[in-house]
N, C-alpha and C positions, 0 to 999 in steps of 0.2 A: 977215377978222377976225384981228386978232394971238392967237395963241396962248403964251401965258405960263408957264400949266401942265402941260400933258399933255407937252410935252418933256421937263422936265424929270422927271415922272414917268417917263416910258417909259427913259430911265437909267438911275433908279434900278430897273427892272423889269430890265434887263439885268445891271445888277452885282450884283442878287441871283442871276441866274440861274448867273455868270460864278464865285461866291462858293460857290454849294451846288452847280455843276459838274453842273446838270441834262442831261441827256443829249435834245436836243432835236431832233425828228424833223419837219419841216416841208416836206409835199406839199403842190401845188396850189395855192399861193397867188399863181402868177400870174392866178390866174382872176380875183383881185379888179381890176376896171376902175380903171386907173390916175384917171380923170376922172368926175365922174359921179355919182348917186346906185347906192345897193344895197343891198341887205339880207343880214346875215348871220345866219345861223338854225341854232344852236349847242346839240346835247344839253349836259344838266346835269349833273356829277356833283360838282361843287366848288365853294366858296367863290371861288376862285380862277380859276375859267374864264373871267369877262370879263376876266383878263391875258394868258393864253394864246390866247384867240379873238381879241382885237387884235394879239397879236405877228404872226398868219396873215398880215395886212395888212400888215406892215412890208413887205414888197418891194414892194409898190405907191406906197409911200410916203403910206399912207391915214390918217388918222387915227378911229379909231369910236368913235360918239356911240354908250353902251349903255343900255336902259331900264334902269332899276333902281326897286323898291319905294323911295317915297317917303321911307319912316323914312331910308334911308341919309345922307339930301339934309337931315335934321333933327338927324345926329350933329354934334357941335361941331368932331371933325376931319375924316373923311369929306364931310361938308355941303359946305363951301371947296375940298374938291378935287372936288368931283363937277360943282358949279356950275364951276370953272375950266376941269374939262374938256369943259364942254357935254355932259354926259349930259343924260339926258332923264329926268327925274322921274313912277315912275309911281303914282298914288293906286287903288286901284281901287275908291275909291268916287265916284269918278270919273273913270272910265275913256276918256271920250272926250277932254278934253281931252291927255291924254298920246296918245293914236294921234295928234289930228290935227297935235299938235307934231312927230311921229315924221315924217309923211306931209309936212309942213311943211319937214323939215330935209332929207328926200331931194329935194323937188323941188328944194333948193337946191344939191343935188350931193353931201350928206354920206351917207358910209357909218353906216348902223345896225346895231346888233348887238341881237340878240333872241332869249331862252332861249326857245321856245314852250313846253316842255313846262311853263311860270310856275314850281317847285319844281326844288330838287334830286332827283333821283332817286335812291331808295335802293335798288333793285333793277341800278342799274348800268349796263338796259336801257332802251333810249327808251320813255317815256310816251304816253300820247295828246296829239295837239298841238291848241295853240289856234290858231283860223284866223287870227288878228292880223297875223301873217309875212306870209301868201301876201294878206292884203289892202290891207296896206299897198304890198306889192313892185304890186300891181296899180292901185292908185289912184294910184299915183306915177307909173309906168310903166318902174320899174328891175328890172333882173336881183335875185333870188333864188338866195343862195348856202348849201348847205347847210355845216355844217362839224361834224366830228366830235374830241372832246378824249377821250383815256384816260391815265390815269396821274396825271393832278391830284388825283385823291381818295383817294390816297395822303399830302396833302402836308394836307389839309383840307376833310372832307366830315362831310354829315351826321349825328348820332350817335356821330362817332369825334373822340376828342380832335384837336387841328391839331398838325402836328410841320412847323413852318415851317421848321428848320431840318435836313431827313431832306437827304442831299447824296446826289448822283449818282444820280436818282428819274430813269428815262427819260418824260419827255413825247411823245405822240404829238399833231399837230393836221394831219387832213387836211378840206382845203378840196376840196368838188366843186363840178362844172360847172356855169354858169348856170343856171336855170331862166328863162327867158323868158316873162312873165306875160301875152304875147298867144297862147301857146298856150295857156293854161290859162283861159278865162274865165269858167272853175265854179268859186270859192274853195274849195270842201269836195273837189273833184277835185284842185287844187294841194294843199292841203293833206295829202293820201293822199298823194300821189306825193313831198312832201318826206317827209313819215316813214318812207314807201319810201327815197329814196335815201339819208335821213340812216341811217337803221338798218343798212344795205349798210356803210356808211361807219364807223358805230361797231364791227362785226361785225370790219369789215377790222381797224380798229385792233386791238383786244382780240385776236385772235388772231396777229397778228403782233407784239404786243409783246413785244420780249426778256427782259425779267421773269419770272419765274413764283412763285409764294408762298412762304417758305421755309419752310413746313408748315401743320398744322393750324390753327394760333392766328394766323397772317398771311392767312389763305385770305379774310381779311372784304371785300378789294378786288377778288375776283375776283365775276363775278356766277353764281351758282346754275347756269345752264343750261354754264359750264365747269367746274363742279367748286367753284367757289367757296362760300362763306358766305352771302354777301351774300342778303338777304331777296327771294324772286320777287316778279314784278308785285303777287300777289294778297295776299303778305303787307306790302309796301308801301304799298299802299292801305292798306290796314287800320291799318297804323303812323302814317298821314297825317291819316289820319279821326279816330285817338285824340290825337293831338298839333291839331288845331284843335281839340276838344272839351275839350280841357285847356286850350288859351288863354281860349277863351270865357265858362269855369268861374270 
C-alpha cells in the first residue's frame, strides 16, 4: 500500500528536531525486525512519545501504526493525518474491535506501537500494565519489544503547560531486546516480565540522563524516588481518580 502521508510527516518530525537542536540518544533500535510484524510497548510520559517511540524504528526503516483513543481520529486536523498514517483508532467502549484491527495489521507484517500503561504517567514511573501488548504480540505470533522514552515530558506532559519550542531538551529512547511470545504462554507472566524489563529500561534512562534540574522550581520533571517533584505512584492515582471524576461530573 502507497504511503502518502506518514513520510512526509516523519520530515517534518526531523526538522523540528533539527530546528529545536534536540539532543537525541538512540539505543537498540536495531532490534526492531527489519521484516515482519511486532509490537512496541512504550512507558508514557508525553503527549509526544508516539514521535519519539516511531523515530526508535527509523533504522529499521519500519513504519508504526500506533493505537490511539479514538477522539484524536475525530479532530478535524489530527483525524486526516492519523487515518493517512494508518494508526489504529482505539474506542474503548469498544474495545475488541480495535485489538483485533491491531492483531489484524501484525499478521500483516506491520509494526504496532502500544502505551500499555493506557495514561500518561504522572509519577514519571511505569504504571501497572494492561495485558493487551503481551496478547496481541502472542496471538499474532510476533516479537515484543519494550521501549523506554525520558526527556519528552519536558517538551509536553500532563499537568504542565507544553513548551514545544524548549531547544536543546536531550531525548533519550532505549529500545530492548525481543521478548519472544512462545516463551511466554501465560499473558499475565509476559505481561510482569515486560514491566520488569520496561522499568530496567526507564531506570537506565532517567539516571543517565545528562540533565539535571536547574533547582527547586524545575525539579517537576524528575520523578520523586530521585529527588524530583514529580507526584509518587500513590499520589498519581489519586490525581487520576480525581480528573475522571471531574470529567464524568
Amino acid at each position: 500500500m502507497s504511503e502518502l502521508v506518514y513520510p512526509p510527516v516523519i520530515a517534518a518530525a526531523k526538522t523540528m528536531f533539527r530546528v529545536l537542536d534536540l539532543r537525541l540518544t538512540v539505543e537498540g533500535s536495531h532490534h526492531v525486525p527489519r521484516t515482519g510484524g511486532a509490537v512496541l510497548a512504550s512507558n508514557h510520559v508525553s503527549y509526544l512519545d508516539f514521535i519519539f517511540c516511531g523515530y526508535g524504528a527509523h533504522e529499521s526503516r519500519r513504519l508504526v501504526r500506533f493505537m490511539a483513543k479514538h477522539e484524536v481520529f475525530a479532530h478535524t486536523v489530527s483525524g486526516p493525518l492519523m487515518r493517512g498514517m494508518k494508526h489504529i483508532p482505539v474506542d474503548r467502549r469498544a474495545g475488541a474491535g480495535s485489538y483485533n484491527a491491531a492483531v489484524s495489521a501484525l499478521r500483516r507484517g506491520e509494526v504496532v506501537g502500544v502505551f500499555p500503561e493506557a495514561t500518561i504517567s504522572r509519577s514519571l514511573t511505569v504504571k501497572e500494565l494492561k495485558s493487551g501488548a503481551a496478547r496481541m504480540a502472542q496471538q499474532a505470533g510476533v516479537p515484543l519489544l519494550p521501549v523506554a522514552l525520558w526527556g519528552t515530558q519536558r517538551l509536553w506532559t500532563k499537568g504542565r503547560p507544553k513548551n514545544l519550542t524548549r531547544r536543546h531538551t536531550p531525548i533519550t529512547i532505549l529500545l530492548g531486546e525481543p521478548m519472544d511470545p512462545a516463551d511466554w504462554p501465560d499473558t499475565n507472566a509476559m505481561t510482569v516480565e515486560l514491566k520488569s524489563r520496561l522499568s530496567a529500561l526507564v531506570d537506565r534512562a532517567q539516571r543517565e540522563y545528562p540533565d539535571k534540574p536547574a533547582g527547586p522550581e524545575d525539579a517537576w520533571w524528575q520523578p520523586a524516588h530521585l529527588g524530583g517533584t514529580a507526584p509518587t505512584l500513590e499520589e498519581a492515582a489519586e490525581l487520576d481518580r480525581r480528573g475522571r471524576r471531574t470529567a464524568a461530573s
